[in-house]
N, CA, C and O atoms as CSV, one atom per row, in Angstrom:
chain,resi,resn,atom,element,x,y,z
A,1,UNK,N,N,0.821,-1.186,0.000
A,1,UNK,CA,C,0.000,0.000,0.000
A,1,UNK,C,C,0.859,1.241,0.000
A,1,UNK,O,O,2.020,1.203,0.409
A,2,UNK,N,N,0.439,2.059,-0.339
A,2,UNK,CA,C,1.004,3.706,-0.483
A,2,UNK,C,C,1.338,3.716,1.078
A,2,UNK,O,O,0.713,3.328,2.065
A,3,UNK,N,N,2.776,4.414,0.864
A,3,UNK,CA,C,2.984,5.181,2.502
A,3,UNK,C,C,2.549,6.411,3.003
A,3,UNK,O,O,2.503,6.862,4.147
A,4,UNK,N,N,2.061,7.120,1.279
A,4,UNK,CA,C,1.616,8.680,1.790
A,4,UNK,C,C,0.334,8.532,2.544
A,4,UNK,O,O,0.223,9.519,3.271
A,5,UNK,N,N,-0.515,7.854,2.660
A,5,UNK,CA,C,-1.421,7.630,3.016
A,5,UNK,C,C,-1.670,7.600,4.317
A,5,UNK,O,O,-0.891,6.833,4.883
A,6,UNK,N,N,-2.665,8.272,5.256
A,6,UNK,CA,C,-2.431,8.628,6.946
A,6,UNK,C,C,-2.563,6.785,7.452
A,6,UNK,O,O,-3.098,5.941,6.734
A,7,UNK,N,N,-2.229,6.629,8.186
A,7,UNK,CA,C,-2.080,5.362,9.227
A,7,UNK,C,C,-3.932,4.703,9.129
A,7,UNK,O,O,-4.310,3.595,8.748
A,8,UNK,N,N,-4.605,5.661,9.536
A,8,UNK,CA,C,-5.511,5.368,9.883
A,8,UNK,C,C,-6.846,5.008,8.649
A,8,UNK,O,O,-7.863,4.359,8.892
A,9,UNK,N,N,-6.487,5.614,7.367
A,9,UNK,CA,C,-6.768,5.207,6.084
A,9,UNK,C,C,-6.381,3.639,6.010
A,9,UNK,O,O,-7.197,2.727,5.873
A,10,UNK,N,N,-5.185,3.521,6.110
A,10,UNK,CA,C,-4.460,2.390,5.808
A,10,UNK,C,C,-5.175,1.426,6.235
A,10,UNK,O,O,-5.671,0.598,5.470
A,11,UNK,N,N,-5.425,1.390,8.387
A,11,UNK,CA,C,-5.918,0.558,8.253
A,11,UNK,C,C,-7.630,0.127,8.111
A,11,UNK,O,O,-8.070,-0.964,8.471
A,12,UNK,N,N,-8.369,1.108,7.578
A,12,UNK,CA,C,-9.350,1.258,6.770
A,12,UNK,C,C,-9.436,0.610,5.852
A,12,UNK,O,O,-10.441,-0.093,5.749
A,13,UNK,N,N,-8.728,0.589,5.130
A,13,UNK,CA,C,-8.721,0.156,3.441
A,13,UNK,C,C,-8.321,-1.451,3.926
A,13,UNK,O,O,-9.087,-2.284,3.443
A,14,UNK,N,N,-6.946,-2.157,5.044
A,14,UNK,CA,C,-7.255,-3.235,4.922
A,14,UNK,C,C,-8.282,-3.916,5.610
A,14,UNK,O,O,-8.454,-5.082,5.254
A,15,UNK,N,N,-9.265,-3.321,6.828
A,15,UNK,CA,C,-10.551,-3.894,7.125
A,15,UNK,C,C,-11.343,-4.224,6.233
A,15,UNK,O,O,-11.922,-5.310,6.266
A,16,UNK,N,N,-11.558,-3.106,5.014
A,16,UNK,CA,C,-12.836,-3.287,4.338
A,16,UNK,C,C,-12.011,-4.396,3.439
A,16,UNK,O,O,-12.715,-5.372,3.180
A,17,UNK,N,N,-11.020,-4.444,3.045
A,17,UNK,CA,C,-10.574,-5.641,2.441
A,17,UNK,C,C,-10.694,-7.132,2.570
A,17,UNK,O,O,-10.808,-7.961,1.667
A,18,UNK,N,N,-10.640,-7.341,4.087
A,18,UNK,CA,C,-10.682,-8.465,4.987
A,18,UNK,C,C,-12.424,-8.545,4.875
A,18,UNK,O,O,-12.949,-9.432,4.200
A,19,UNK,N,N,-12.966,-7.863,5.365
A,19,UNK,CA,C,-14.562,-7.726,5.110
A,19,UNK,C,C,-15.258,-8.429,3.833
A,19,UNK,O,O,-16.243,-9.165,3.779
A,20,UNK,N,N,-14.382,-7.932,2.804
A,20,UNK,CA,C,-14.668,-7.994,1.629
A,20,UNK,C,C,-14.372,-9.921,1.351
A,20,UNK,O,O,-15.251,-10.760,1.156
A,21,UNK,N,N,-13.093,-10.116,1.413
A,21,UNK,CA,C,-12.886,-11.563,1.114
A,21,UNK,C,C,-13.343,-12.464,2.492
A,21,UNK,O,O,-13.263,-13.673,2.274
A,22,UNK,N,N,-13.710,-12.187,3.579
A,22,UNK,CA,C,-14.690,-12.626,4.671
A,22,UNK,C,C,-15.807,-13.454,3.842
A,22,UNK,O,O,-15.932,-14.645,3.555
A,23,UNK,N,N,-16.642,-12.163,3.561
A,23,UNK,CA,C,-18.162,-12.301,3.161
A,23,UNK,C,C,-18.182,-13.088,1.289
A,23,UNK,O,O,-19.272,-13.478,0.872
A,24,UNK,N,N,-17.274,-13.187,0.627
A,24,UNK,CA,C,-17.594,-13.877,-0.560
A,24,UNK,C,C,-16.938,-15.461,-0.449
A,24,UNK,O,O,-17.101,-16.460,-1.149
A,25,UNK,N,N,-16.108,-15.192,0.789
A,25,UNK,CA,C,-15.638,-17.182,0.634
A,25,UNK,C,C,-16.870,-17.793,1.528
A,25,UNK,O,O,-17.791,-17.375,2.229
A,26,UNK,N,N,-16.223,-19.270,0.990
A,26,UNK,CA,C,-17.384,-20.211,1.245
A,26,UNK,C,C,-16.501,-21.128,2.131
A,26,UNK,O,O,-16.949,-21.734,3.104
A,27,UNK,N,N,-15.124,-21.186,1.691
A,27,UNK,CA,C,-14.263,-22.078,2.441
A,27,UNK,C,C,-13.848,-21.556,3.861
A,27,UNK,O,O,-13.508,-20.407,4.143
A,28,UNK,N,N,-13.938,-22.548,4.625
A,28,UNK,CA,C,-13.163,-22.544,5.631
A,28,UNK,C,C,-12.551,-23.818,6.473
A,28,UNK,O,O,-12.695,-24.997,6.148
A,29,UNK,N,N,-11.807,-23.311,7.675
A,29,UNK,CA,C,-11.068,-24.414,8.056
A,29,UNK,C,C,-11.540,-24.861,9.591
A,29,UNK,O,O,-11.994,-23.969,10.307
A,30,UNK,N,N,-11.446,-26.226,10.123
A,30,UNK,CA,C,-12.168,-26.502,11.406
A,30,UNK,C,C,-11.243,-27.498,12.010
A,30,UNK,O,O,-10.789,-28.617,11.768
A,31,UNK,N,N,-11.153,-26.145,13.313
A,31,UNK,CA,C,-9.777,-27.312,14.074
A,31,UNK,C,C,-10.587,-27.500,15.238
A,31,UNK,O,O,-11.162,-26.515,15.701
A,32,UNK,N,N,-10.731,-28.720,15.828
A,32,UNK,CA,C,-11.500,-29.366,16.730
A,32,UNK,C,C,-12.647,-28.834,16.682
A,32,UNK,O,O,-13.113,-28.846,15.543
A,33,UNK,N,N,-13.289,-28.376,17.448
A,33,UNK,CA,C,-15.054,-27.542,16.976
A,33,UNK,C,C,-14.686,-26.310,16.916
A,33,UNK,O,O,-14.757,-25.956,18.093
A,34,UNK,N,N,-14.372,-25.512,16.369
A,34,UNK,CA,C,-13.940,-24.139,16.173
A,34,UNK,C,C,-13.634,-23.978,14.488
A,34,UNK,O,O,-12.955,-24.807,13.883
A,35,UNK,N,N,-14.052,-23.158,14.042
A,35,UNK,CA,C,-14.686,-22.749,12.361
A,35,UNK,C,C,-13.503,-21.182,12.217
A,35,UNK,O,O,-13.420,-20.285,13.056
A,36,UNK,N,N,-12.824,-21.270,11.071
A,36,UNK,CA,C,-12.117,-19.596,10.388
A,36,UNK,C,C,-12.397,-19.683,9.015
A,36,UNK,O,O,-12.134,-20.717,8.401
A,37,UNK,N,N,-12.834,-18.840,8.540
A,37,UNK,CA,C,-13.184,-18.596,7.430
A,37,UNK,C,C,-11.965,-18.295,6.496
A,37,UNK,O,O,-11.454,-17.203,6.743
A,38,UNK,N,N,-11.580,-18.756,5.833
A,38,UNK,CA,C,-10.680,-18.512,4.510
A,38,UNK,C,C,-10.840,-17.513,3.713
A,38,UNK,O,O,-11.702,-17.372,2.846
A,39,UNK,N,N,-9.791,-16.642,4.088
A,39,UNK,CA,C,-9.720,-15.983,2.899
A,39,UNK,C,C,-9.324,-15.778,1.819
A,39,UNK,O,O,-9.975,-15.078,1.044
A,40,UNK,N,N,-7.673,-16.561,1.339
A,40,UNK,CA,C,-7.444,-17.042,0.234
A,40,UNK,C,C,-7.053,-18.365,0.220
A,40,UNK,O,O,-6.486,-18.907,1.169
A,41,UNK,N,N,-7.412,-19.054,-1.114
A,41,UNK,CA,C,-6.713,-20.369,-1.154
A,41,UNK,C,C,-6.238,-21.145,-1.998
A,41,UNK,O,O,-7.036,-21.516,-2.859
A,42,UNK,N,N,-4.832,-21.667,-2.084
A,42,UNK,CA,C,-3.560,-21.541,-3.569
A,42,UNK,C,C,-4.158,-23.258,-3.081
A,42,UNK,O,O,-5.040,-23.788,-2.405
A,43,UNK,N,N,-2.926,-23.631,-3.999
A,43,UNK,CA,C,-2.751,-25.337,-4.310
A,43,UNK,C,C,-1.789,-25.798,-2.693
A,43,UNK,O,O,-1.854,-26.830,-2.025
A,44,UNK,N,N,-1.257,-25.003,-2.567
A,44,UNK,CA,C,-0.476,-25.632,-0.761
A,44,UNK,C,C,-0.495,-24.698,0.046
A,44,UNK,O,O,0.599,-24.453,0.553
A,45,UNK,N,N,-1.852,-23.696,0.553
A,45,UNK,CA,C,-1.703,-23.505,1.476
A,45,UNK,C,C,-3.076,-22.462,1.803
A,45,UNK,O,O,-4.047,-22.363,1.053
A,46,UNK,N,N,-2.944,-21.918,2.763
A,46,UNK,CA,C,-4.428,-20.730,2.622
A,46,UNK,C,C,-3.964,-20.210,3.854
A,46,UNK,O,O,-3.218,-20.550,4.772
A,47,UNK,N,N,-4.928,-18.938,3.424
A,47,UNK,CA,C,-4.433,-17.348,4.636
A,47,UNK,C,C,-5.956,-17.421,5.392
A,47,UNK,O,O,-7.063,-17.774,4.984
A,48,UNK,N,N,-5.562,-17.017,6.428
A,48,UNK,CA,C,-6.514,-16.517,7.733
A,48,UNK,C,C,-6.260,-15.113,7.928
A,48,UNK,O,O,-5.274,-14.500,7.518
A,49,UNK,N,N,-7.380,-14.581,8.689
A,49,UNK,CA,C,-6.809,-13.379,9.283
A,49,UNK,C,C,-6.400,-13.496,10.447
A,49,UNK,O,O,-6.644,-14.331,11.318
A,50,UNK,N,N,-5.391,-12.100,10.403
A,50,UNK,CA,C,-4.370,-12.691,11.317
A,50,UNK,C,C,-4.809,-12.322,12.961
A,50,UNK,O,O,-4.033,-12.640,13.862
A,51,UNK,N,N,-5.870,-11.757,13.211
A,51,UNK,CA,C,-6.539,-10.791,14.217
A,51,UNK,C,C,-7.459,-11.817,15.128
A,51,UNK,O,O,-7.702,-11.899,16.333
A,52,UNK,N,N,-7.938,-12.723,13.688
A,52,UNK,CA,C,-9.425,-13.757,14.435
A,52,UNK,C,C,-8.472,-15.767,14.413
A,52,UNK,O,O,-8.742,-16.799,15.027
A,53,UNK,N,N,-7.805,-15.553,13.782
A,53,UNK,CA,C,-7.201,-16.986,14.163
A,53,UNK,C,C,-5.819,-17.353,14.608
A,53,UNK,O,O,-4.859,-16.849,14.026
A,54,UNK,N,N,-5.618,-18.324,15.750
A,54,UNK,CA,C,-4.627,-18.006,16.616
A,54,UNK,C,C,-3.546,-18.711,16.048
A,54,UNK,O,O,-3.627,-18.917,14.837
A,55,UNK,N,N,-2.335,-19.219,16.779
A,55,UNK,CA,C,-1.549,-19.455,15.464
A,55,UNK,C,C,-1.655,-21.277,15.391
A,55,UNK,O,O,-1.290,-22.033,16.291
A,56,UNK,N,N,-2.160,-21.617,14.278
A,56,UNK,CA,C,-2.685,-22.904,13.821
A,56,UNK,C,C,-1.304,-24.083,13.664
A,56,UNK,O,O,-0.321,-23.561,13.139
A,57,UNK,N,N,-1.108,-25.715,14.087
A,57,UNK,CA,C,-0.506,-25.827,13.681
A,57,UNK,C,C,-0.931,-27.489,13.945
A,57,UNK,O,O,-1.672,-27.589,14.923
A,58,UNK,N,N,-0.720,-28.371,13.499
A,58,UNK,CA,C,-0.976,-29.623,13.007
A,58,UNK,C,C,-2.667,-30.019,12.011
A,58,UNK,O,O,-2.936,-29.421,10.969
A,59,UNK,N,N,-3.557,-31.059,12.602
A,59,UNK,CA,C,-4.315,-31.511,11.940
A,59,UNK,C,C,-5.353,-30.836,11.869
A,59,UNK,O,O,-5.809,-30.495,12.960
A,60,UNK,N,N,-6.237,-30.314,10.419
A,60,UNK,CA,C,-7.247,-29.633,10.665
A,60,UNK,C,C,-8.064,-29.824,9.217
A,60,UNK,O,O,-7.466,-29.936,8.147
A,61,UNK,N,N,-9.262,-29.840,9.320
A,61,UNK,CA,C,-10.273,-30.046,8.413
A,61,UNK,C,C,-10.677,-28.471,7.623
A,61,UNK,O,O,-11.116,-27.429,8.110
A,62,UNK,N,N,-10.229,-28.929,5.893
A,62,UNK,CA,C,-10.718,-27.963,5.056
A,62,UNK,C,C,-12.159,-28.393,4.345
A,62,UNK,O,O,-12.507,-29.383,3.702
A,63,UNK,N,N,-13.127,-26.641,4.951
A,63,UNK,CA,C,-14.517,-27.151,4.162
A,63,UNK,C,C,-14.729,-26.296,2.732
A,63,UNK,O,O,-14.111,-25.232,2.686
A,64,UNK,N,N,-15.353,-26.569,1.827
A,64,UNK,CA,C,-16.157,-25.786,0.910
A,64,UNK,C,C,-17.661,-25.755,1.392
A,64,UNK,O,O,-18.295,-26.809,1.433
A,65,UNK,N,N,-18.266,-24.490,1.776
A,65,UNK,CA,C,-19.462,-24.692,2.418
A,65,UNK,C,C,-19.520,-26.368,3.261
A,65,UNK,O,O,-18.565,-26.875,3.849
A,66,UNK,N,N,-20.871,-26.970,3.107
A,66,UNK,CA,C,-20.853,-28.396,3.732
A,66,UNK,C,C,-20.134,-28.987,3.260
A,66,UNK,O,O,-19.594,-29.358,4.302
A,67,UNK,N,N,-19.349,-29.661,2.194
A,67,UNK,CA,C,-19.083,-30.296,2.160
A,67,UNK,C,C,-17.257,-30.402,2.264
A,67,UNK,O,O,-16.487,-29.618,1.709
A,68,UNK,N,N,-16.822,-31.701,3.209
A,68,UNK,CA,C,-15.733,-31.549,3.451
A,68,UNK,C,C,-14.632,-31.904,1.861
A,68,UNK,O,O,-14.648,-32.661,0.891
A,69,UNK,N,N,-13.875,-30.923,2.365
A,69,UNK,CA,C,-12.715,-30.858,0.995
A,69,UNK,C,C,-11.467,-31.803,0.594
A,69,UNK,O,O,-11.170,-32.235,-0.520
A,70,UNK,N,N,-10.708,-32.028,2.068
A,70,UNK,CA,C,-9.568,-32.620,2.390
A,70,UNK,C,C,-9.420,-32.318,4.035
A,70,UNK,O,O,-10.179,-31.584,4.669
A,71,UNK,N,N,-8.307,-33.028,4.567
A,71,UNK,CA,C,-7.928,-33.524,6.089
A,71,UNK,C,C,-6.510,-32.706,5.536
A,71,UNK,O,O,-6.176,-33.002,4.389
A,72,UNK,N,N,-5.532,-31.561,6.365
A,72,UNK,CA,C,-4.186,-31.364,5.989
A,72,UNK,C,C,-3.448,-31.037,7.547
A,72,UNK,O,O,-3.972,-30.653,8.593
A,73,UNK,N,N,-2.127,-31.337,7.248
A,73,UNK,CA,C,-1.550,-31.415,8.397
A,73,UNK,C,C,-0.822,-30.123,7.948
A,73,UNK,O,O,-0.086,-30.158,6.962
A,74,UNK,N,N,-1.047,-28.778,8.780
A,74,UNK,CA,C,-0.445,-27.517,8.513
A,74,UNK,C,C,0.818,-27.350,9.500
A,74,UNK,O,O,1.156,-28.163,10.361
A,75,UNK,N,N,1.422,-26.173,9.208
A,75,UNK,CA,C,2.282,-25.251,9.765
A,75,UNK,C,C,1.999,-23.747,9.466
A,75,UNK,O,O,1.743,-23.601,8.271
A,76,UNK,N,N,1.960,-22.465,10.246
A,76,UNK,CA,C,2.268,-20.998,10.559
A,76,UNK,C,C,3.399,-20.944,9.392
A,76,UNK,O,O,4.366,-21.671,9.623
A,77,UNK,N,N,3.441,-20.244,8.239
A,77,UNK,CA,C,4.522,-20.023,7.654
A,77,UNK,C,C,4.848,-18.323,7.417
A,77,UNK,O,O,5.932,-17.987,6.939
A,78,UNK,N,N,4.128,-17.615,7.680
A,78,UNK,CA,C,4.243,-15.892,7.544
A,78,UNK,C,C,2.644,-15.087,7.905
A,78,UNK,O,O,1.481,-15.482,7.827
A,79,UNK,N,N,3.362,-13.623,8.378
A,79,UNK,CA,C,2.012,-12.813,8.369
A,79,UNK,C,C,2.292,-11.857,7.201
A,79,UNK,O,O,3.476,-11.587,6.998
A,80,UNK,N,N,1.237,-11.237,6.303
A,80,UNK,CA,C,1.647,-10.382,5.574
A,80,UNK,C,C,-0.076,-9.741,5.649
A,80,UNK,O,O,-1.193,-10.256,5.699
A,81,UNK,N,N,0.424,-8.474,5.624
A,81,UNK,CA,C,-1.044,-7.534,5.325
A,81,UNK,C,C,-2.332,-8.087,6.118
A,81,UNK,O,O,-3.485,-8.190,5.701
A,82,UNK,N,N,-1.908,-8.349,7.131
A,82,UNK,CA,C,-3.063,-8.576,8.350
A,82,UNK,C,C,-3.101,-10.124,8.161
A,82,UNK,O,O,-3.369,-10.784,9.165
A,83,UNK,N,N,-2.884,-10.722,7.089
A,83,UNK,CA,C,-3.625,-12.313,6.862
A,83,UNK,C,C,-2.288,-13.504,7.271
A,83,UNK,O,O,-1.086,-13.579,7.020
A,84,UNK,N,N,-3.026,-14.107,7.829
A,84,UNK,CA,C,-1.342,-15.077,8.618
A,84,UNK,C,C,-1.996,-16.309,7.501
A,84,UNK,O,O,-3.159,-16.578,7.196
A,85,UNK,N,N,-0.587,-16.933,7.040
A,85,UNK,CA,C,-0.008,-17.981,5.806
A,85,UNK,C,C,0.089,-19.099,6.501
A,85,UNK,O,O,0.607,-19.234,7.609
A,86,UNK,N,N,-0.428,-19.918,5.823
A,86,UNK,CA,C,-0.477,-21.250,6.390
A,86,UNK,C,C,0.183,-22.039,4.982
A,86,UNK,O,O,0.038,-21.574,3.851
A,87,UNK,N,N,0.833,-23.150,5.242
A,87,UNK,CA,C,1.189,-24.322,4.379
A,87,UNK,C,C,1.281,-25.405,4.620
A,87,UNK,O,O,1.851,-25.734,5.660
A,88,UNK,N,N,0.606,-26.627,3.503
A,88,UNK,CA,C,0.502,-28.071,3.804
A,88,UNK,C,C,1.803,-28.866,4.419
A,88,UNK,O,O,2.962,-28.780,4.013
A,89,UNK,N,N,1.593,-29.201,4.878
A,89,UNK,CA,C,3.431,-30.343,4.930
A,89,UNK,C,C,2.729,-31.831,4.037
A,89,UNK,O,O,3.406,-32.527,3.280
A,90,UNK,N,N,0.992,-32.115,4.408
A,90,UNK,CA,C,0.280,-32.927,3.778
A,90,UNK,C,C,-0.810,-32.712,3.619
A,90,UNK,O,O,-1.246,-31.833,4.363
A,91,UNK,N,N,-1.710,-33.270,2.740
A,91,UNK,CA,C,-3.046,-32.742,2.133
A,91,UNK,C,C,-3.555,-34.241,1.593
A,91,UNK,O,O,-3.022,-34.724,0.594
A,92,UNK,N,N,-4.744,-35.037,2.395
A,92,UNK,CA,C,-5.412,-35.906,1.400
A,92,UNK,C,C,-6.675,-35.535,1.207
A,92,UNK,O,O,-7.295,-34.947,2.093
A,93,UNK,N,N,-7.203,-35.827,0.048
A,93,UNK,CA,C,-8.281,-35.294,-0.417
A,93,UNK,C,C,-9.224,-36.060,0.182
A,93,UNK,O,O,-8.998,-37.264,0.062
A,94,UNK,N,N,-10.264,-35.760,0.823
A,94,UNK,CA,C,-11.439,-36.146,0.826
A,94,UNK,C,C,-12.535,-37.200,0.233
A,94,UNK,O,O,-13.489,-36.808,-0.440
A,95,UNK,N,N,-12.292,-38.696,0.573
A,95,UNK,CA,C,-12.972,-39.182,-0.030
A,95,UNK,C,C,-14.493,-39.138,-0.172
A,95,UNK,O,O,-15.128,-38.730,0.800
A,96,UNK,N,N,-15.248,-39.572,-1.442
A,96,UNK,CA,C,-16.500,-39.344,-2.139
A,96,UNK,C,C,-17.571,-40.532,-1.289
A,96,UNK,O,O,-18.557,-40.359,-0.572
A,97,UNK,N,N,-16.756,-41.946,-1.819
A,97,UNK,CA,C,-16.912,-43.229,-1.569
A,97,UNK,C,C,-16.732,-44.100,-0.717
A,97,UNK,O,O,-16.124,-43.326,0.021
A,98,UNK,N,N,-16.717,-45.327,0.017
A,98,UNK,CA,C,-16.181,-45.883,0.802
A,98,UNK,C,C,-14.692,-46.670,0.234
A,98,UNK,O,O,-14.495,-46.903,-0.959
A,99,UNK,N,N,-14.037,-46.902,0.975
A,99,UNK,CA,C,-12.527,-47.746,0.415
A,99,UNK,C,C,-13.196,-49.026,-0.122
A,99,UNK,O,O,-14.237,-49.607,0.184
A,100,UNK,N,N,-12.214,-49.264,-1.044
A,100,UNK,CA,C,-12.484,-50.518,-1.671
A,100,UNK,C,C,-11.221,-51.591,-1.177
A,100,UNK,O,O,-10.096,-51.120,-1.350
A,101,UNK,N,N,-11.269,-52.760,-0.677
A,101,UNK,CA,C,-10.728,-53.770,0.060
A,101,UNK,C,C,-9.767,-54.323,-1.486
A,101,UNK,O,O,-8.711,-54.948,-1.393
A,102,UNK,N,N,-10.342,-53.972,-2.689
A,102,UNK,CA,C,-9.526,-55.080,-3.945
A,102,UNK,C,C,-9.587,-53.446,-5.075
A,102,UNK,O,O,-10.017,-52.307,-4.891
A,103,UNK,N,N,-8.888,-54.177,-6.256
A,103,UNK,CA,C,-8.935,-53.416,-6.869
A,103,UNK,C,C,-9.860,-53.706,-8.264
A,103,UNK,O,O,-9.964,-54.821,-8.774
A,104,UNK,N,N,-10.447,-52.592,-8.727
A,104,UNK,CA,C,-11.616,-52.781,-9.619
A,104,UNK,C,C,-10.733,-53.232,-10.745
A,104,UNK,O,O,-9.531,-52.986,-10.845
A,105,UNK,N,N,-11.710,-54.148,-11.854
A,105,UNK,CA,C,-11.681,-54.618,-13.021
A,105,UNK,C,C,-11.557,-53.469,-14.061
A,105,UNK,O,O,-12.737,-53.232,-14.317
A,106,UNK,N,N,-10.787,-52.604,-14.819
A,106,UNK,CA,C,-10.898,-51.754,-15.770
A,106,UNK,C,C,-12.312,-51.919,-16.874
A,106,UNK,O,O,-13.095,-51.026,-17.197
A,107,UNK,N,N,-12.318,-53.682,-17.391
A,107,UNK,CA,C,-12.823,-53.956,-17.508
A,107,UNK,C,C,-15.089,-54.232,-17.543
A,107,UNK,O,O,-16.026,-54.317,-18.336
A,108,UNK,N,N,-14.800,-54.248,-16.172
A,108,UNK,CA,C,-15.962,-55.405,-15.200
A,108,UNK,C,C,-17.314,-54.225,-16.034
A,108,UNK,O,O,-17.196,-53.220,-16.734
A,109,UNK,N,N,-18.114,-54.733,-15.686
A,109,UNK,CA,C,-19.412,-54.157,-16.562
A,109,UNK,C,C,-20.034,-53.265,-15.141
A,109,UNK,O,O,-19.906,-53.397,-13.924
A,110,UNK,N,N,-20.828,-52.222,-16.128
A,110,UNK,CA,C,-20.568,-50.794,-15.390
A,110,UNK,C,C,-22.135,-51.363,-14.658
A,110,UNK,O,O,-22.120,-51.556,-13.442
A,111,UNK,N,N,-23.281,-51.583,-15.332
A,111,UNK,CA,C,-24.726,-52.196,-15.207
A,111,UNK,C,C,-24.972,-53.480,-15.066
A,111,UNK,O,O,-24.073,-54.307,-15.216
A,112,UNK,N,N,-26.159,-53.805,-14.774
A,112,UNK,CA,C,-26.583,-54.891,-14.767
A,112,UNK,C,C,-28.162,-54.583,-15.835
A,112,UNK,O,O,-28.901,-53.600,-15.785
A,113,UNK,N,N,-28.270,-55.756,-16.689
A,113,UNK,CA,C,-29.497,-55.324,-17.377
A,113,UNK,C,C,-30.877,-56.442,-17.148
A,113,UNK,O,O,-31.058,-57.607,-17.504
A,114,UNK,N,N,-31.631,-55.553,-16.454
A,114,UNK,CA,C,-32.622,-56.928,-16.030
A,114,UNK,C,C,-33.070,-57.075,-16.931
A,114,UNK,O,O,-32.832,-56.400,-17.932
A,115,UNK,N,N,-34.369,-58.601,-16.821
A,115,UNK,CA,C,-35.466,-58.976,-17.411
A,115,UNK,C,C,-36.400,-58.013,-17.763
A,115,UNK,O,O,-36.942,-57.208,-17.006
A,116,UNK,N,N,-36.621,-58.202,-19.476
A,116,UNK,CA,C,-37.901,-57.412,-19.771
A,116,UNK,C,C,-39.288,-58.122,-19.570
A,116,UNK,O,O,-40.333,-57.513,-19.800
């Protein structure tokens, strides 16, 4: 941000900012029963603000609205512009399905076609 700018502008402009990416994400993150809303989020890692979440560090559940996204084991990696940086050390995605005990036929037939 501009330095000419009075202190108190400054931190104006980054509230309504934080406000701003607050209210349009859907994602957030849930460490034991406790919910932070995401405000950005790359391929290894996502920012909090740095004011409302304390400093985060092992296992924690990423949501998209309801539905869960992935399980990642984080670390605190920087604060910049109010929003504290988080990064994966691991990330598994979220399964859809239940595990399968064997492995499927590439093959095997997708239907079954009953009696007419």
């Amino acid at each position: 941000m501009s330095e000419y700018l009075p202190k108190d502008v400054r931190e104006g402009l980054i509230a309504a900012q934080k406000a701003g990416l607050r209210k349009k994400s859907r994602m957030r993150v849930r460490v034991g029963d406790r919910d932070f809303t995401i405000l950005r989020y790359w391929g290894d890692g996502f920012a909090l603000d740095a004011d409302d979440a304390p400093s985060l560090r092992g296992l924690v559940d990423i949501y998209d609205g309801a539905r869960m996204k992935s399980q990642c084991l984080i670390v605190a990696s920087s604060e910049e512009d109010g929003q504290m940086l988080y990064e994966f050390k691991r990330a598994t995605e979220a399964a859809t399905g239940p595990a399968l005990d064997y492995e499927r036929d590439a093959m095997a037939p997708v239907a079954l076609i009953g009696r007419a």
